[in-house]
Every structure is written in C-alpha cells, then in structure tokens.
Residue frames as a rotation matrix with the C-alpha (Angstrom) as fourth column:
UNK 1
0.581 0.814 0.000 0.00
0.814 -0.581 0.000 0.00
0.000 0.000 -1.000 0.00
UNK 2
0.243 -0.715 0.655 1.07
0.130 -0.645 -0.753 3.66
0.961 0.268 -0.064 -0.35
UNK 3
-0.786 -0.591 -0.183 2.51
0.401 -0.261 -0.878 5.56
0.471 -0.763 0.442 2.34
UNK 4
-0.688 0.448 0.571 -0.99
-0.535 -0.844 0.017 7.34
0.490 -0.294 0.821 3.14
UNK 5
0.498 0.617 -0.610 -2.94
-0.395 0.787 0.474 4.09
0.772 0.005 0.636 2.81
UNK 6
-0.562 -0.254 0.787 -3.42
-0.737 0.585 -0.338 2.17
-0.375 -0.770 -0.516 5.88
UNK 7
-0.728 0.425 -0.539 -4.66
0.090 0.838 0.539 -1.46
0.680 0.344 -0.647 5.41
UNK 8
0.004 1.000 0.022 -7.98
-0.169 -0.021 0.985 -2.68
0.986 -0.008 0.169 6.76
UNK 9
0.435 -0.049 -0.899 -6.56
0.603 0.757 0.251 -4.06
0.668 -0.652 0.359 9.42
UNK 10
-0.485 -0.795 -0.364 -4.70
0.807 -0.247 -0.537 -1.40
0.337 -0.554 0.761 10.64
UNK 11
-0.778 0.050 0.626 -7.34
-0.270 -0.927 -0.260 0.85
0.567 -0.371 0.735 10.76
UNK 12
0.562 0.658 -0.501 -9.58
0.119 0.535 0.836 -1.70
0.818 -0.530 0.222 12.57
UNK 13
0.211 -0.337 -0.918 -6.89
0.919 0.388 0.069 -1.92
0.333 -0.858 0.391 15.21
UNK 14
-0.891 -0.024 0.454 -6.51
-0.156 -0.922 -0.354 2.31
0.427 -0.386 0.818 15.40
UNK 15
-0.250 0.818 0.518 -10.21
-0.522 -0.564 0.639 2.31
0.815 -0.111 0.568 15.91
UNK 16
0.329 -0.057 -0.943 -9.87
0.459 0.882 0.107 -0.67
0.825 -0.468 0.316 18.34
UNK 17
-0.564 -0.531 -0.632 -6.94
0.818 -0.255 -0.516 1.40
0.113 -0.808 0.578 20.37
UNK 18
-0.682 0.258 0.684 -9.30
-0.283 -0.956 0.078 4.69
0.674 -0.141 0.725 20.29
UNK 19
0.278 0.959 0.056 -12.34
-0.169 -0.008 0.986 2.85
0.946 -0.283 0.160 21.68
UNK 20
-0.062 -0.317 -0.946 -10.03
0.933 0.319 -0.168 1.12
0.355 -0.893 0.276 24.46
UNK 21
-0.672 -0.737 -0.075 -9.23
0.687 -0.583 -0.434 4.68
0.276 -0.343 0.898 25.07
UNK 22
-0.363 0.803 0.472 -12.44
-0.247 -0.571 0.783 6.30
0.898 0.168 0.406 25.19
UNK 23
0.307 0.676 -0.670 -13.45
-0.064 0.717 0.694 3.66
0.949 -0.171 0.263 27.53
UNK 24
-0.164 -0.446 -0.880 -11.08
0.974 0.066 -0.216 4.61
0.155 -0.892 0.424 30.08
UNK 25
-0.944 -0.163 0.286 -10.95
0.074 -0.952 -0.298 8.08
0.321 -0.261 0.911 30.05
UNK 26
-0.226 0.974 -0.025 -15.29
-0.479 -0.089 0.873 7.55
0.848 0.209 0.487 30.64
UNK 27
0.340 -0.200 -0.919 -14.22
0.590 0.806 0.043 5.05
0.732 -0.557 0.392 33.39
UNK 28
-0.696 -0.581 -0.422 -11.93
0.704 -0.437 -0.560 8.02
0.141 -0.687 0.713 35.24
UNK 29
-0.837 0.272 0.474 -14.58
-0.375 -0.917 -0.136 10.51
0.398 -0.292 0.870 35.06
UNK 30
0.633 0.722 -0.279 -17.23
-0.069 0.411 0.909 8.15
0.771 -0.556 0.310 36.41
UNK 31
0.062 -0.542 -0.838 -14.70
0.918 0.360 -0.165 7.02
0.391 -0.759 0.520 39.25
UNK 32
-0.791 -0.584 -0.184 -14.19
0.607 -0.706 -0.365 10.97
0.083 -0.400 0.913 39.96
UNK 33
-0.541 0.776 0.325 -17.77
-0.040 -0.409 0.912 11.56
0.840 0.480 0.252 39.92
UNK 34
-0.620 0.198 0.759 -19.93
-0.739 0.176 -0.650 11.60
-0.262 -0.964 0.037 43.31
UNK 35
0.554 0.656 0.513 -21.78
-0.677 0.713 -0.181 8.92
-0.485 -0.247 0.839 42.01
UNK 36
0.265 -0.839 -0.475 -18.44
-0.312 0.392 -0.866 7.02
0.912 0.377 -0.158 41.19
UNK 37
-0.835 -0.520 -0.181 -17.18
0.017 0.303 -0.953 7.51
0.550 -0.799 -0.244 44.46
UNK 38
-0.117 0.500 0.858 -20.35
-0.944 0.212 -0.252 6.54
-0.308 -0.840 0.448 46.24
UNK 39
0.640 0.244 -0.729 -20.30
-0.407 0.912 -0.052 3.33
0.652 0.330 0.683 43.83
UNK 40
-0.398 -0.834 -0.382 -16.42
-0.208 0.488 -0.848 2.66
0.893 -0.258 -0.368 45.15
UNK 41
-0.516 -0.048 0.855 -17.80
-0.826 -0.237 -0.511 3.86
0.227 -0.970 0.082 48.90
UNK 42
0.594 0.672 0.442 -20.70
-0.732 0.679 -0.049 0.86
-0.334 -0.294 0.896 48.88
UNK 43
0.820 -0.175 -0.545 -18.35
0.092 0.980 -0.176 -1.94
0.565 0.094 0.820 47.11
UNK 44
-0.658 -0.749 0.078 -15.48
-0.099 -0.017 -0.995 -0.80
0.747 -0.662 -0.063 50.21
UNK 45
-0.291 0.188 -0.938 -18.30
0.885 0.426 -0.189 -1.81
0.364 -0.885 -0.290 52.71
UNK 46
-0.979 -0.117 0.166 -19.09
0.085 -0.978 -0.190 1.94
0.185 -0.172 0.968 53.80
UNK 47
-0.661 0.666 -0.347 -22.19
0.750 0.581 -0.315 3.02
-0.008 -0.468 -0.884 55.88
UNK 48
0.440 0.447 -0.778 -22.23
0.240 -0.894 -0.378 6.37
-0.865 -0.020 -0.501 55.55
UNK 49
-0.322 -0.398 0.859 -21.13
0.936 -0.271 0.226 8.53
0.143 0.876 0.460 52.12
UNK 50
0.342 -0.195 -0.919 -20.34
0.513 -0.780 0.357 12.25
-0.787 -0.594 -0.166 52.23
UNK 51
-0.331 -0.314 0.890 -19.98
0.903 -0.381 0.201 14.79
0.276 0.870 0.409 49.51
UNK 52
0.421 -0.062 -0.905 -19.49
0.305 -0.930 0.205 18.35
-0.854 -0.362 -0.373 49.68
UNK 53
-0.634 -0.295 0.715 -20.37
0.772 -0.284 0.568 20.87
0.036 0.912 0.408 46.35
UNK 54
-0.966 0.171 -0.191 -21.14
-0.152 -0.982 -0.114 24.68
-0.207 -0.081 0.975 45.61
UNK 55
-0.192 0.981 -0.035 -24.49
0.968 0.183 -0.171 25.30
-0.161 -0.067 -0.985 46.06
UNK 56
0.889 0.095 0.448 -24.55
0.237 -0.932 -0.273 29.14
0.392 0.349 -0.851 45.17
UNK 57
-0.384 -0.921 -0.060 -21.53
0.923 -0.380 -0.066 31.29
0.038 -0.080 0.996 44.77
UNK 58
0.750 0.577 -0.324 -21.87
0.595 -0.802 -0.052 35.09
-0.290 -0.153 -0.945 45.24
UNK 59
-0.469 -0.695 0.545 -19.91
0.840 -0.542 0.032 38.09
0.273 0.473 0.838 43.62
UNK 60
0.554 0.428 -0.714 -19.49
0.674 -0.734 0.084 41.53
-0.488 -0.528 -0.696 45.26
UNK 61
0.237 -0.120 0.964 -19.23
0.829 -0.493 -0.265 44.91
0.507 0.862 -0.017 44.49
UNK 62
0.643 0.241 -0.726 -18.97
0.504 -0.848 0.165 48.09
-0.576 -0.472 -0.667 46.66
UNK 63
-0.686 -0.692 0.225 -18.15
0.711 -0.704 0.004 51.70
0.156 0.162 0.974 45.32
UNK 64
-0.805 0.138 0.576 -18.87
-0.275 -0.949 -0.157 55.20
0.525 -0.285 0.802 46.18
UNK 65
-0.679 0.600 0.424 -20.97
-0.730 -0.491 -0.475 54.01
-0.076 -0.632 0.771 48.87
UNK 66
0.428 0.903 -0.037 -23.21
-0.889 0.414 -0.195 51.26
-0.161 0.117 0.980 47.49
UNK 67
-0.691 -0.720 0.068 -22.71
-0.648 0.658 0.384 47.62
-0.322 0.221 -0.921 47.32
UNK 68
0.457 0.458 -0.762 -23.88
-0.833 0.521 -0.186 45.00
0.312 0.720 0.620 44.58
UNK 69
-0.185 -0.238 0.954 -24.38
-0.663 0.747 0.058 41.33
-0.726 -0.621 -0.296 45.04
UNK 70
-0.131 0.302 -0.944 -24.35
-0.888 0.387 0.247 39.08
0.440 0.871 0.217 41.98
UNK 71
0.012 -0.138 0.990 -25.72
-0.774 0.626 0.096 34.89
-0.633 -0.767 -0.099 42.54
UNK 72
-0.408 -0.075 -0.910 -25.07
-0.706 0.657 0.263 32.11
0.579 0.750 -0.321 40.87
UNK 73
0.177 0.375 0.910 -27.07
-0.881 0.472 -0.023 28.87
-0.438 -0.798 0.414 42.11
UNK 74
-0.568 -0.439 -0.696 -26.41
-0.812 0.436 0.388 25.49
0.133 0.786 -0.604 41.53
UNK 75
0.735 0.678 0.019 -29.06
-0.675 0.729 0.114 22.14
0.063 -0.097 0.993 40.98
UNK 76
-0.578 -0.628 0.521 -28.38
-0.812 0.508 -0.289 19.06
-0.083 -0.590 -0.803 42.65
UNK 77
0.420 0.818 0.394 -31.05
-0.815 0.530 -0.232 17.42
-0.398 -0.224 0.890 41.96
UNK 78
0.713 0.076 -0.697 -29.35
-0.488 0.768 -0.415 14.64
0.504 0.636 0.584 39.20
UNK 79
-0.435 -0.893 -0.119 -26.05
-0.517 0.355 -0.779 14.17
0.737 -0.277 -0.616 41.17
UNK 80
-0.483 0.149 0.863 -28.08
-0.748 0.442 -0.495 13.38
-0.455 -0.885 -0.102 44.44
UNK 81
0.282 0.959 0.033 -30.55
-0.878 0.272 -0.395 11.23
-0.387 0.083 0.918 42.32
UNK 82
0.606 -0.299 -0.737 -27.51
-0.159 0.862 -0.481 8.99
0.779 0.409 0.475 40.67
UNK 83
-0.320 -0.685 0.654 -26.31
-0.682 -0.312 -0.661 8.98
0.657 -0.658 -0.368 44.14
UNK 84
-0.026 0.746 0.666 -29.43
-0.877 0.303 -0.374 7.62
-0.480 -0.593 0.646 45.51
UNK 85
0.521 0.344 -0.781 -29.44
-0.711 0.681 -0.174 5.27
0.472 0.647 0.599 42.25
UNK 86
-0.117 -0.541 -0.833 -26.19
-0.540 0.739 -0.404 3.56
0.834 0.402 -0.378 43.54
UNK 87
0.334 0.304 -0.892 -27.79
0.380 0.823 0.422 2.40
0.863 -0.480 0.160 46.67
UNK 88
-0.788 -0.182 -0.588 -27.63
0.615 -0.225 -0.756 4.87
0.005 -0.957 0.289 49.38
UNK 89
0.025 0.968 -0.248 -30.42
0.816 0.124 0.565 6.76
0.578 -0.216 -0.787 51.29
UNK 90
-0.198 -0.385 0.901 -30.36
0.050 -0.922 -0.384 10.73
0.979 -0.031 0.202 51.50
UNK 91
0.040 0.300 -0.953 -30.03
0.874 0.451 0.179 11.61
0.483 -0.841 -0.244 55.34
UNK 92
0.659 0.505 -0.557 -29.37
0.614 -0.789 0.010 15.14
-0.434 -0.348 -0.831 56.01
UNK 93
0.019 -0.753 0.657 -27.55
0.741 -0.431 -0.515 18.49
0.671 0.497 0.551 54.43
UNK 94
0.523 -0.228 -0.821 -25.72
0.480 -0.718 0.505 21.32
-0.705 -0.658 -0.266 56.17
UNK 95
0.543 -0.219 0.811 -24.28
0.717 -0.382 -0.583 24.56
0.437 0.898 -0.051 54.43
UNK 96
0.269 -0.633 -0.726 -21.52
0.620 -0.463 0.633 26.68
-0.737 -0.620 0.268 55.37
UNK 97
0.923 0.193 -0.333 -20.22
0.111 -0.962 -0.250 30.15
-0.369 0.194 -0.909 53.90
UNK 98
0.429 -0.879 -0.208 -17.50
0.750 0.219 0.624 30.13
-0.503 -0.424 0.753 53.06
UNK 99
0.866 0.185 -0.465 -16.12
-0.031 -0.908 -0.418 33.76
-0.499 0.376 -0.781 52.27
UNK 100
0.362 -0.824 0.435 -13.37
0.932 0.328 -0.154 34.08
-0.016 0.461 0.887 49.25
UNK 101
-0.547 -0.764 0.343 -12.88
0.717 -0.639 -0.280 37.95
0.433 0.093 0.897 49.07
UNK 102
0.226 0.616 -0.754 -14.21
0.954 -0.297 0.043 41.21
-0.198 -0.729 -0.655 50.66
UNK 103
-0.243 0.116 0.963 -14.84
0.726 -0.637 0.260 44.70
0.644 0.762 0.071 49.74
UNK 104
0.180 0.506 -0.843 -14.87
0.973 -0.217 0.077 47.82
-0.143 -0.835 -0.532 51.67
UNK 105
-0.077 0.137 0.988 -15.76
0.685 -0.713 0.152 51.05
0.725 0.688 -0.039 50.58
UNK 106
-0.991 -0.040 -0.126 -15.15
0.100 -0.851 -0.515 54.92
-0.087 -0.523 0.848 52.57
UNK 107
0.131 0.543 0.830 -17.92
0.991 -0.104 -0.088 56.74
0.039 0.833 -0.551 52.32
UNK 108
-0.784 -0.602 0.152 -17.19
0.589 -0.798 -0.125 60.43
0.197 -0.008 0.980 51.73
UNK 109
-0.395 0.563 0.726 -20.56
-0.436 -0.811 0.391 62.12
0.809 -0.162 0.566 52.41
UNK 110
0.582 0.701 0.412 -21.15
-0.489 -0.103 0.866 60.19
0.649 -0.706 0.283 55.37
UNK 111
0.067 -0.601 0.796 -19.56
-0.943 0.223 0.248 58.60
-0.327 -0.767 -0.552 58.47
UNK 112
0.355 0.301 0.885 -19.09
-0.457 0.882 -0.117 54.67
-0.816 -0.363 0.451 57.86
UNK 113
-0.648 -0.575 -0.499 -18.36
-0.643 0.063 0.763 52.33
-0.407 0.816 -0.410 55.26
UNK 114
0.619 0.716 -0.324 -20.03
-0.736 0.382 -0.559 50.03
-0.276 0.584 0.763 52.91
UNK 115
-0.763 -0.478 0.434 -18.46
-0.285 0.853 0.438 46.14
-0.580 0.210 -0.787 52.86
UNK 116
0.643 0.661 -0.387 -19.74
-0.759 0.620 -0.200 43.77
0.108 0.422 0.900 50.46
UNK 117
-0.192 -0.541 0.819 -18.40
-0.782 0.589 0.205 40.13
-0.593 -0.601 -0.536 50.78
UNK 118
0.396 0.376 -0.838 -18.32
-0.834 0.529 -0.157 37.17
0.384 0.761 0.523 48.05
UNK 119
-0.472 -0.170 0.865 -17.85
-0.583 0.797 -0.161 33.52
-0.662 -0.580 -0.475 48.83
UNK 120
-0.411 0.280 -0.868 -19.41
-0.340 0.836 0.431 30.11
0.846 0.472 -0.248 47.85
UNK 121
0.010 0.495 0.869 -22.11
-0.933 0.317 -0.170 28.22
-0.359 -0.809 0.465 49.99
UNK 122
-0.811 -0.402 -0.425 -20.84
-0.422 0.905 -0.051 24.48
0.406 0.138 -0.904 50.61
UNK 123
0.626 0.752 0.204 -23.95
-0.769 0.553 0.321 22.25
0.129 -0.358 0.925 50.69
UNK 124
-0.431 -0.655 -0.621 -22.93
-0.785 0.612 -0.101 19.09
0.446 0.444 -0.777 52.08
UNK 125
0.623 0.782 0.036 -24.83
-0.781 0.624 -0.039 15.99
-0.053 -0.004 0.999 51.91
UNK 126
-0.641 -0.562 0.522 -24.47
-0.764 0.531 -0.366 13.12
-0.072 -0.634 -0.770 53.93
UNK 127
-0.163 0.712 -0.683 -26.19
-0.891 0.192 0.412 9.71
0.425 0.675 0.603 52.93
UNK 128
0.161 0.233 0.959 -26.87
-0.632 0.771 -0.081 6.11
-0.758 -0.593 0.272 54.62
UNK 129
-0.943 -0.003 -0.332 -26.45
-0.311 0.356 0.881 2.94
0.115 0.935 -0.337 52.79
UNK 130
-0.101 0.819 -0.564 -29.71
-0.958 0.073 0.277 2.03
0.268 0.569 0.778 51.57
UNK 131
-0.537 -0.033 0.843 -30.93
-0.278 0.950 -0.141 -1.74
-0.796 -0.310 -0.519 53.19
UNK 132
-0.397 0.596 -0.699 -32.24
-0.869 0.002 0.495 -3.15
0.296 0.803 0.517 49.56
C-alpha cells in the first residue's frame, strides 16, 4: 500500500486502540464523579457517604458608597438522584459560607463604610447505605 494508505486491518486496530481509550478516560470521570465515588464507597463496605459541592456562589461589588451582590445557584437534583441510584439513602444536608474575598468602601458624604463580601455556599450531603 502507499505511504498514506493504511490497510484494513490497521485501521480496525486504530479504531480498536481509540475505543479502548475512550473507555477509560469515561471510566476516570465516572470514578471521579460523586456517584463514582459513592459506587467505590458501597463496594469498600461503607455506611455512611459524604460529599461536599457549591451550592450558590456570590460576587461583590462596593463603590462610592453602594454595594452589589451578583448569585449564581447550583441544581443538585441529578447528582443526588444517581447517588441515591447507587444504593444509598439521602439523610441530612448542612451549608456553610464560606467567604473568598471582601470589599470595603469609605464613604465620603457620610460617616461609615459600605463592605460587600463574596464567597461560595458548601452544601454538604451526607447519605446512609440504603438496606435493599
């Protein structure tokens, strides 16, 4: 065959080494997924499972006096639901602030200042195993 030509065979066995490859890389991001690592957490024998993810992030502003809050929220519903799929049993969530930068404006026509504060709220959810 020329040099460009590949035989049948060889491009059966590229498409062979792509799928292997596909198949893992689909494999690591399930395994790095929370409903990966609640699969690993139930075949290691585990009673409880624990995950902690942003649940609304916030972006401040302050000048001349006024501060601006932007939110971002985030759904949970599918992650907890292929959580639940792999055989555990939601039990309770707790959320914590957690502040990343702060903002603090003079004001010049009056005494005082004007803070604004941005962060991320950490929902974390805490699960049971599931008695099937």
């Amino acid at each position: 065959m020329g040099l460009f030509n590949k035989t049948p065979e060889e491009l059966a066995a590229k498409s062979a080494a792509a799928a292997v490859a596909k198949a893992r890389q689909d494999a690591a991001r399930f395994a790095a997924s929370p409903a990966g690592q609640a699969r690993t957490a139930k075949e290691e024998g585990a009673q409880l499972f624990q995950i902690s993810i942003d649940l609304e992030s916030t972006s401040a502003r302050s000048s001349l006096g006024a501060a601006t809050v932007q939110r971002r929220s985030n759904d949970h519903t599918q992650i907890l639901n292929e959580v639940v799929a792999e055989g555990w049993k939601f039990e309770a969530i707790s959320t914590t602030f957690i502040p990343t930068t702060t903002t603090t404006t003079e004001r010049w026509y009056t005494n005082g200042t004007r803070e604004a504060t941005a962060g991320v709220v950490l929902a974390t959810y805490v699960f049971s195993a599931a008695v099937r």
